[in-house]
N, C-alpha and C positions, 0 to 999 in steps of 0.2 A: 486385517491390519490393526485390530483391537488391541490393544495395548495389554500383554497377559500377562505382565510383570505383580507378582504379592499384592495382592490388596492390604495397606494395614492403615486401617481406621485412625482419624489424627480428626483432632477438633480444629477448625479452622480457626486464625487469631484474629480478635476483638477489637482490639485497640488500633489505632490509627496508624502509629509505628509498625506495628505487627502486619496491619493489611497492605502498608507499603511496601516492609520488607516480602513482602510475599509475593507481589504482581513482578510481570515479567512478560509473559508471550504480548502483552498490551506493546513493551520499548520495539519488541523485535518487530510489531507490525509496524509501529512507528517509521522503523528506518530500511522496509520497504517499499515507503509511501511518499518518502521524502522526495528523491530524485529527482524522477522524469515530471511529475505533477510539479510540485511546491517550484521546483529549481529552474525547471525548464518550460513546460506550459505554463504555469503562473504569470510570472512575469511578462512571458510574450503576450499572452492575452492582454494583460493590461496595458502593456507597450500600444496593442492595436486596438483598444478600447477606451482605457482610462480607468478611472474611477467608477466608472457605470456599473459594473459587471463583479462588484464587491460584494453585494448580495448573494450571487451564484456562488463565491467563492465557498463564504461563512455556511448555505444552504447545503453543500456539497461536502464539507468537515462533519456538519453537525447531525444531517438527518438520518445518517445509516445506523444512528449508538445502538437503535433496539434492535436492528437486523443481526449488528455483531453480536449482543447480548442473548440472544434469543437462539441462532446457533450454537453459540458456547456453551449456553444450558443444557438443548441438548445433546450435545457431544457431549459432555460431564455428566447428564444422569443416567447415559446410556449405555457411558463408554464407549462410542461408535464415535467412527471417521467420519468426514466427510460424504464420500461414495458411500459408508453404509446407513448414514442418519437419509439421502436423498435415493436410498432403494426403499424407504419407507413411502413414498410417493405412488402414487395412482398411474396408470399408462402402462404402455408396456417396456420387458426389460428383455434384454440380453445376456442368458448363463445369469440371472438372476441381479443383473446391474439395470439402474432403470436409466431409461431414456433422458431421463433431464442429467444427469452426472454427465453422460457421453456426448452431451449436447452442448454442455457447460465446456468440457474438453474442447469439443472443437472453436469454442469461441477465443478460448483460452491463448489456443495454438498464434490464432492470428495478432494478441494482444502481444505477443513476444517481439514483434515490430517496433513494440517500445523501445527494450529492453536494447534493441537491438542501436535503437537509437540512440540510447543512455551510454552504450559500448561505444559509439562511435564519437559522442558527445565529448566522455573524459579522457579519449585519445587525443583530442584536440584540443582541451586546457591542458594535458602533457607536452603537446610538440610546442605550446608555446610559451611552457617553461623553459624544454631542454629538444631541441629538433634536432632526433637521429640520424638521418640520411638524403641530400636530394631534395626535393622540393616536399611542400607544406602536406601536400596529399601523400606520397612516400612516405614521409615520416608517419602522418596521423595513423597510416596499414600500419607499420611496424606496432605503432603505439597499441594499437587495435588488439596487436597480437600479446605485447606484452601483458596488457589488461585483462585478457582471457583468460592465460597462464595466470595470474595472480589469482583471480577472481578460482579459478579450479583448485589452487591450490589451498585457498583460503577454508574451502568446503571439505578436502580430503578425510579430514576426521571424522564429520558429519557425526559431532555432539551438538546435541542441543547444549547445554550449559556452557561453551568454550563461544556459541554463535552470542546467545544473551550474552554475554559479556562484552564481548567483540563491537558487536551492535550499539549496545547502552554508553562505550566510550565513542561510538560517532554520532549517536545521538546526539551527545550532552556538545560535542563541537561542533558539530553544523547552527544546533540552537543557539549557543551562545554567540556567533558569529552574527546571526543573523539580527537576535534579539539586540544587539552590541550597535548594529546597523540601523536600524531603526532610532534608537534613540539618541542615536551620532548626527543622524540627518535633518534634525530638529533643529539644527544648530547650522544649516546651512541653507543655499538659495530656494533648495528642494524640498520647504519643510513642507510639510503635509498639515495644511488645514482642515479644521472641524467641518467647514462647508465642502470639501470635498470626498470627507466623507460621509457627510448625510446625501450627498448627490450619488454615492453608490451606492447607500438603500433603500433607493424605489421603488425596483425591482422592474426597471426600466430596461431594454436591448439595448438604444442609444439609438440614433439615425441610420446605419447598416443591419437594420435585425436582423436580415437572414444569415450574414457572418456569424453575429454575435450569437445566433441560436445556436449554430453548428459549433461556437467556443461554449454554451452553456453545458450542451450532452458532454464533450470533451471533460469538463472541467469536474461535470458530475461522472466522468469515467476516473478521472484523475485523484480525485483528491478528498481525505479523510478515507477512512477505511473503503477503498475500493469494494467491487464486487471479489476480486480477487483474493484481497485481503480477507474479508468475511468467508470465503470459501477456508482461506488456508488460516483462518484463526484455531482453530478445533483440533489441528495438529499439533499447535505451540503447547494448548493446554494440558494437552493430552501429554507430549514428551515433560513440559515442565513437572508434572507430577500430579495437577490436581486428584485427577479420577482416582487415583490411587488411596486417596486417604479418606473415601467416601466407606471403603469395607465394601461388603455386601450386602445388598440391596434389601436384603429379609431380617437385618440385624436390626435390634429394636431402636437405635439410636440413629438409621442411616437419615433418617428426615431432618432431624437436626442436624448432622453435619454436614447433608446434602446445602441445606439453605445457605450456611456456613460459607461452602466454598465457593457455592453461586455469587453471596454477595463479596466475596473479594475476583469472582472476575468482575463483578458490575465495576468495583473498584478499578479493575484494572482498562477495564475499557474506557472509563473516565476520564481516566488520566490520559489515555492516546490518544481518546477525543478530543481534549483540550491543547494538547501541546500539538495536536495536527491543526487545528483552528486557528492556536497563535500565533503557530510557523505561517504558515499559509497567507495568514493577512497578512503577516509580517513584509513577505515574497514580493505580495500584489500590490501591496502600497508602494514598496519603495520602487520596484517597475512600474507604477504607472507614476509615480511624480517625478522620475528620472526620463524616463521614455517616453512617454506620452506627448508631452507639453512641444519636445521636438520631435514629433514623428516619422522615431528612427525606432524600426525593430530589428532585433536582433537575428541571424539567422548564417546559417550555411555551419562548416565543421568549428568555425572558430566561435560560436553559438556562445557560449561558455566564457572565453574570455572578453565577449561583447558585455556581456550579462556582469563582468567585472567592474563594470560603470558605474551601476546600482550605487559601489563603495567610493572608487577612486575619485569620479567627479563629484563625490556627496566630501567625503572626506580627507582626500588626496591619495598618493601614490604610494602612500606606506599601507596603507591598507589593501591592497593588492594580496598581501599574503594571508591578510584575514580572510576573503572570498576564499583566493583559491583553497586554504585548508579546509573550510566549510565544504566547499564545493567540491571538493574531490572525496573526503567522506560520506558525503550524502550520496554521491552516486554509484561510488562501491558498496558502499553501506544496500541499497537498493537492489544491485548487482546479485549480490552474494545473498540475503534474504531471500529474493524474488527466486532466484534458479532452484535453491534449495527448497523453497515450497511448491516449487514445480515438480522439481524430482519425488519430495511424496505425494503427491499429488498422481502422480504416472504408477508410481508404486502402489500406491490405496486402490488406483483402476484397475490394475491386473490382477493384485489378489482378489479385487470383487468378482472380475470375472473368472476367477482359480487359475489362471495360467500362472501365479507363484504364489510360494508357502507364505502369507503375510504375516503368521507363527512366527516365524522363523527371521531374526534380526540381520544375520550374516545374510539373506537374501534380500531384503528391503535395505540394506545398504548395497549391497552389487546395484539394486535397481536404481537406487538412487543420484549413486555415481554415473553409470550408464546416462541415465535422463540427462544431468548436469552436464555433463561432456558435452552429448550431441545438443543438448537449448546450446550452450554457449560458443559450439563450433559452428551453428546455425546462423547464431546473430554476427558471430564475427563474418563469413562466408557473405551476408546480407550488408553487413556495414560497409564493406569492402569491394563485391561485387554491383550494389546498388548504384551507386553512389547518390543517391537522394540523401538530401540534409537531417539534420538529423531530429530536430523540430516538428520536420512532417510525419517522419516514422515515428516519434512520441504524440503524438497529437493525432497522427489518425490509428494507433494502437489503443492509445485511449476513448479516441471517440467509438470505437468498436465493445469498448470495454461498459459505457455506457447505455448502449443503443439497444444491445442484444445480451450480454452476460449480469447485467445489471438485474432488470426487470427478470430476465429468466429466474435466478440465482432468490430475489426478493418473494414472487410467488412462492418458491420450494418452500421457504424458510418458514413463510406465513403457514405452509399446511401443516410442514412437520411441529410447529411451535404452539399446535393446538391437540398434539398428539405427546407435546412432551409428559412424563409422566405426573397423575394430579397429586401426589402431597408434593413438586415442586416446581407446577405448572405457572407462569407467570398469573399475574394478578389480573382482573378486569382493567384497573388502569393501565398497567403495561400494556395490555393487549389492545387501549384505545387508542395507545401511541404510537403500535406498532402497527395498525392501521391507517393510522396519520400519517406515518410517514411514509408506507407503499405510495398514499393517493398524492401525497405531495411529488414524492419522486415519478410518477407516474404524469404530473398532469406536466412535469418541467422536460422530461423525454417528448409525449405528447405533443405539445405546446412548442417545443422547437426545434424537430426534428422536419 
């Protein structure tokens, strides 16, 4: 699934304009990240914590930048996927696919539980906009179904450049909403003081630790570049075009441009890093100064429009339409990202193991579609047939995502990231951070699991 489209050699741009105009797979991971973490775990955790668990939050934004970076590098000086940078791995493989990619799959499968929660989540800020048919549960099915169809439809092209776009306009509205929120609430009963937030960095549980351990894994499955995200970053960069303007590897210039495009992903991960960090607090703050103080959380199909408090009781009832537009972006926005790095993802496995021409584009879009259909006929089947709230299937997709796809996903990265090639191998420093944060993220699984 190597990307065999012309190599033609392009210097990467210098200037700060330049390296903005250039990033891009960074927005898309963004607002696959938002949803079910930021929108929905967020705030509930704080709702049943507080302020306490503010540290987890910032910890779990901030500590994955080298894991992302470090894949990205080598996906770009290799030209390799996903599955084919983690057949570089020790162990044994399958028709030449190693064990930790098929491993990673299966963790993967179970983490769709989210997703599937997310599906059943924006059905139920729908029915209680506009309620289709019969009672609240009838409508949220229909809703369930409309969501599906949209969300398949949205993907049918399956260009990367029409999804950036798509993406980067719900970005920019979910943030703004939220950022809008924040600064609204300063001004009302629920303002959030400086003492309540030095009281969530002490890196305290609170008086329930063994809950709050089981929200820390969660939150570190949840939020800033997932393990997920970090698998299906190497995709973005790959279709947005980087690898492509690196040439070929034997040209006398490729070390220079190689570094070149490296440092506009650092750039770009930067920037995902930050505005997943700012969302995020943004989330937790204003769910634990809304929620907390009376210890109501939010929960069952109407999740979503509970979660509508955050604004209405901070601000009033004209802001109702701010959440819910935020609120229904972020989680299609999630939707539509997530399935579609699912489907190469499905795609990148079979060509590693040659059951399809990964050459061959008209087949890695059948494949693609294929995958997209059945994830999202899967969740829908699940949201519908379960009936568990939708909370629990985002929270314990995510705690899955932290427990076991996390740490698996962190080792590969570390090995192949000492294999990636030396005139673009990170630096000693990098590599002592990228070390620091395995052990950090290691001792916070560890520690409260």
């Amino acid at each position: 699934m190597t990307d065999n489209t012309e190599r033609t050699p392009l210097a990467a741009p210098t200037r700060l304009t330049g390296l903005l105009q250039a990033i891009g797979p960074g927005i898309v991971v963004i607002g696959s990240i938002m949803g079910s973490g930021e929108l929905i775990n967020t705030p509930i955790q704080a709702a049943k914590f507080g302020f306490v668990l503010l540290w987890a939050v910032i910890i779990s934004c901030v500590i994955k930048y080298f894991l992302q970076v470090e894949f990205g590098r080598h996906a770009l000086a290799h030209n390799r996927t996903p599955f084919q940078a983690l057949n570089q791995c020790p162990g044994p493989k399958i028709r030449g696919t190693s064990w930790v990619g098929l491993a990673y799959l299966v963790g993967f499968s179970f983490t769709l539980f989210a997703f599937s929660g997310m599906l059943r989540a924006t059905a139920g800020l729908l029915h209680g906009i506009v309620a289709l048919h019969g009672t609240a549960e009838t409508s949220t099915d229909l809703w369930s179904v409309v969501v599906t169809l949209l969300v398949l439809v949205m993907l049918w092209r399956d260009v990367y450049q029409d999804l950036e776009k798509l993406i980067t306009l719900m970005v920019g509205i979910f943030s703004g909403s939220v950022l809008i929120g924040v600064y609204l609430i300063q001004r009302t009963e629920f303002a959030i003081s400086s003492e309540q937030i030095r009281s969530g960095l002490t890196f305290s549980l609170g008086p329930d630790r063994e809950a709050a351990a089981y929200a820390v894994v969660s939150l570190l499955g949840a939020l800033g570049a997932t393990a997920n995200e970090i698998f299906m970053y190497p995709y973005w960069i790959l279709e947005k075009g980087y690898g492509r303007h690196l040439g070929s590897p034997d040209s006398p210039d490729w070390t220079e441009r190689a570094r070149g495009w490296i440092r506009v992903l650092q750039v770009d991960v930067a920037v995902c890093t930050l505005l997943a960090t700012v969302i995020t607090a943004a989330y937790f703050l204003m769910g634990a100064a809304v929620f907390f103080g009376r210890g109501e959380v939010p929960q069952g199909d109407g999740v979503l429009p509970r979660l509508s408090a955050m604004y209405t009781q901070s601000f009033g009832t004209w802001s109702y339409a701010v959440f819910i537009a935020g609120a229904f972006c972020t989680l299609l926005s999630t939707l539509v990202v997530g399935i579609a790095a699912g489907g190469r993802m499905w795609a990148d496995m079979l060509s590693s193991v040659r059951l399809i021409d990964g050459s061959n584009p008209r087949s890695l879009h059948r494949t693609h579609r294929t995958f997209e259909t059945l994830a999202m006929t899967g969740c829908l089947i699940a949201g519908i047939g379960m009936r568990v709230a939708p909370e629990k299937l985002v929270i314990f997709g995510q705690y899955i995502n932290g427990v076991f796809c996390t740490p698996l996903l962190m080792l590969a990265v570390c090995w192949i990231a000492f294999r990636t090639d030396k005139r673009v191998r990170m630096s000693s420093l990098t590599a002592t951070l990228l070390i620091a944060s395995v052990i950090v993220i290691t001792a916070c699984i560890a520690g409260h699991c």
